[in-house]
C-alpha positions as CSV (number, residue, x, y, z in Angstrom):
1,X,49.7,110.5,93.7
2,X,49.4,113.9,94.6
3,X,48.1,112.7,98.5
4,X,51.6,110.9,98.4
5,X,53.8,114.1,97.1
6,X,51.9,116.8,99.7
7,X,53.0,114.5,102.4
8,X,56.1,114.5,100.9
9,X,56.7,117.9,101.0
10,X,55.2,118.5,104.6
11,X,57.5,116.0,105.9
12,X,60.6,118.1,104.0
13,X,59.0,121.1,106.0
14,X,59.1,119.7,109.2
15,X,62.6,118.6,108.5
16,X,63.4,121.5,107.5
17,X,62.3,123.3,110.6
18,X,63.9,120.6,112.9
19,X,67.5,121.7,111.1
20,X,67.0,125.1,111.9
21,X,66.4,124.6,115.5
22,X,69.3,122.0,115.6
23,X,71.5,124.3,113.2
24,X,71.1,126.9,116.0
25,X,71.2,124.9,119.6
26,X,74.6,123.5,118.0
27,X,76.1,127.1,116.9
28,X,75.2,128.2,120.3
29,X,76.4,125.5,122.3
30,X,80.0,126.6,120.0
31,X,79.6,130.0,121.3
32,X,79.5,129.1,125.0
33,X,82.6,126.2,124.6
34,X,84.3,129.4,122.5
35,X,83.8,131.4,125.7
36,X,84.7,128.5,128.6
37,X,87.9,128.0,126.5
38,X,88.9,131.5,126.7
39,X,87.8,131.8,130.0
40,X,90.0,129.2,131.3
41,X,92.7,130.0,128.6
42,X,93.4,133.5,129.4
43,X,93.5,132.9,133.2
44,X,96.1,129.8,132.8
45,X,98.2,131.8,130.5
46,X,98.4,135.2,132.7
47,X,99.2,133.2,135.9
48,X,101.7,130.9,134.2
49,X,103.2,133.9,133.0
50,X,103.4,135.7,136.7
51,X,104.7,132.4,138.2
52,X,107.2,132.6,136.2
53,X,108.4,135.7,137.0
54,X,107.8,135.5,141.0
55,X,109.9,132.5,140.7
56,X,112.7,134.2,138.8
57,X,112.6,137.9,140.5
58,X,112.6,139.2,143.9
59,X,110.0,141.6,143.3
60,X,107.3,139.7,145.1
61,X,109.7,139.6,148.5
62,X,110.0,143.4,148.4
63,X,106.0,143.5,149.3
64,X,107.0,141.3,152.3
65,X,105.7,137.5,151.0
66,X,107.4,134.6,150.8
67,X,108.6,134.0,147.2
68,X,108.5,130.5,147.5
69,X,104.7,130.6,149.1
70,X,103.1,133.1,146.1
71,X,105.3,130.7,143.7
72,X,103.8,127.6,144.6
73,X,100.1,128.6,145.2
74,X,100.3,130.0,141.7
75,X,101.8,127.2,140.3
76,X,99.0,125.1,142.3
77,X,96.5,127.5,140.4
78,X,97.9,126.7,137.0
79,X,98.0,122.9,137.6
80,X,94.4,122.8,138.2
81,X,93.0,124.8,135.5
82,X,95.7,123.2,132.8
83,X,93.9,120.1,134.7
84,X,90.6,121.3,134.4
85,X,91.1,122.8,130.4
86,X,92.2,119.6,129.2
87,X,89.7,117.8,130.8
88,X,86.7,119.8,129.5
89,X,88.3,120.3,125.9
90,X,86.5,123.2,125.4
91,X,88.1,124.2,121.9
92,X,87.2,121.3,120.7
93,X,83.9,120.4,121.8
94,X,83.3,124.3,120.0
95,X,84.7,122.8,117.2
96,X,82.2,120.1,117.4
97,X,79.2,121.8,117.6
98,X,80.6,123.8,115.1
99,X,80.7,121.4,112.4
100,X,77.1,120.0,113.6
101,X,75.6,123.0,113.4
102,X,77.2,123.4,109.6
103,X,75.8,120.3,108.5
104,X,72.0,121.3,109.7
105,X,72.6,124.1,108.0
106,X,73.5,122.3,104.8
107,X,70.6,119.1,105.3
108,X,68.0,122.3,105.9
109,X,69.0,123.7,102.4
110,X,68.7,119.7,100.3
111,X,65.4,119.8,102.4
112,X,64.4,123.4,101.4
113,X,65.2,122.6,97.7
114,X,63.2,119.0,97.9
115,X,59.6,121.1,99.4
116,X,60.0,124.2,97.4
117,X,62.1,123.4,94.2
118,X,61.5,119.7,93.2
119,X,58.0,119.0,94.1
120,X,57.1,122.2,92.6
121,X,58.2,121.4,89.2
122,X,55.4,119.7,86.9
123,X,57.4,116.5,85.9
124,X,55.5,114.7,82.9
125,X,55.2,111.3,84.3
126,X,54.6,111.2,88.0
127,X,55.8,107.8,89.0
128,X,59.1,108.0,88.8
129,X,59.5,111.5,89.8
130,X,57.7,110.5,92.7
131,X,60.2,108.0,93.6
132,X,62.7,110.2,93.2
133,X,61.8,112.3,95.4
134,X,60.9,110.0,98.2
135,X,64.3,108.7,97.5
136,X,65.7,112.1,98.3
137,X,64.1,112.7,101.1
138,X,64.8,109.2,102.7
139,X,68.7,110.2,101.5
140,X,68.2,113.6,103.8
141,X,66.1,111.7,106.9
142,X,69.1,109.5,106.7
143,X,71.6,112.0,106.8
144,X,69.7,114.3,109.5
145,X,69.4,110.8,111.9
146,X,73.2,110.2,111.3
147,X,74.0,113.4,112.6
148,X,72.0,113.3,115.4
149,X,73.3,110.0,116.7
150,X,77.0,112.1,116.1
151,X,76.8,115.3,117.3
152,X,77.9,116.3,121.0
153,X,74.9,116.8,123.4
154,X,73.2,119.8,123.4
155,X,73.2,121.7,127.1
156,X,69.2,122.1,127.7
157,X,69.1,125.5,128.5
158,X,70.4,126.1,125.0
159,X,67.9,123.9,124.0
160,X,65.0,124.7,125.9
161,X,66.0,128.5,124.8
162,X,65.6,128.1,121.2
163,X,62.2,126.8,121.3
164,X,60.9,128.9,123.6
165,X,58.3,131.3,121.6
166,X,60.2,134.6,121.5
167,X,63.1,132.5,119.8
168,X,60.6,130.9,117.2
């Protein structure tokens, strides 16, 4: 019996360490989309706003270019990367990993509780605690293949980055 609950609990460790790496490749991979969304974002929004106004004002005539010319490239310019944002969806592919990287956080903690809480405690008949417990962690295995089958794909230098040995 106890052959069974030490395997148990090493399994609950390992699963616990695959949630941390998980938990962090996903909150990373929300960082970057955080940044391609503001990095297409702020551009779009400061040259819709200046395309406006050479379209409206003769300012842009007074330093001898066509106002018609700078209003239309511009406009070109914002077509594309309006294009381009909705087309990668960064906010919400952030979002995304976001809410991945939350729920490996919160399957790491069930899995933590199962090694270092529940099989700790001396229950006074084995069997069916036993069964318990392998019933929990089948629960968490189940939950943790779920996500993975769910979440948005990693990029693998975020991945190949948090499992490199200075990140361990």
């Amino acid at each position: 019996m106890q052959e069974i609950l030490d395997r148990v609990k090493q399994e609950a460790g390992e699963l616990e360490q695959e949630c941390v790496l998980r938990a962090k490749d996903h909150f990373f991979a929300c960082g970057r989309w955080d940044r391609i969304h503001l990095f297409l974002g702020i551009p779009t929004t400061l040259i819709a706003g200046i395309t406006s106004v050479a379209a409206m004002s003769d300012i842009v005539t007074k330093f001898g270019y066509d106002k018609d010319i700078v209003s239309g490239v511009l406009a070109l310019i914002v077509a594309g990367l309006t294009a381009l944002t909705t087309f990668l969806n960064p906010s919400e592919r952030a979002t995304a990993h976001k809410t991945a990287s939350s729920t490996y956080d919160i399957i790491r903690m069930k899995s933590n509780l199962l090694k270092d809480i529940d099989l700790s405690v001396n229950y006074a008949s084995l069997d069916e605690p036993t069964k318990e417990i392998i019933k929990q962690l089948k629960e968490i295995t189940n939950q943790f293949s779920a996500l993975g089958q769910s979440s948005p794909r990693v990029p693998r230098s975020i991945y190949n980055t948090n499992r490199s040995p200075q990140n361990s």
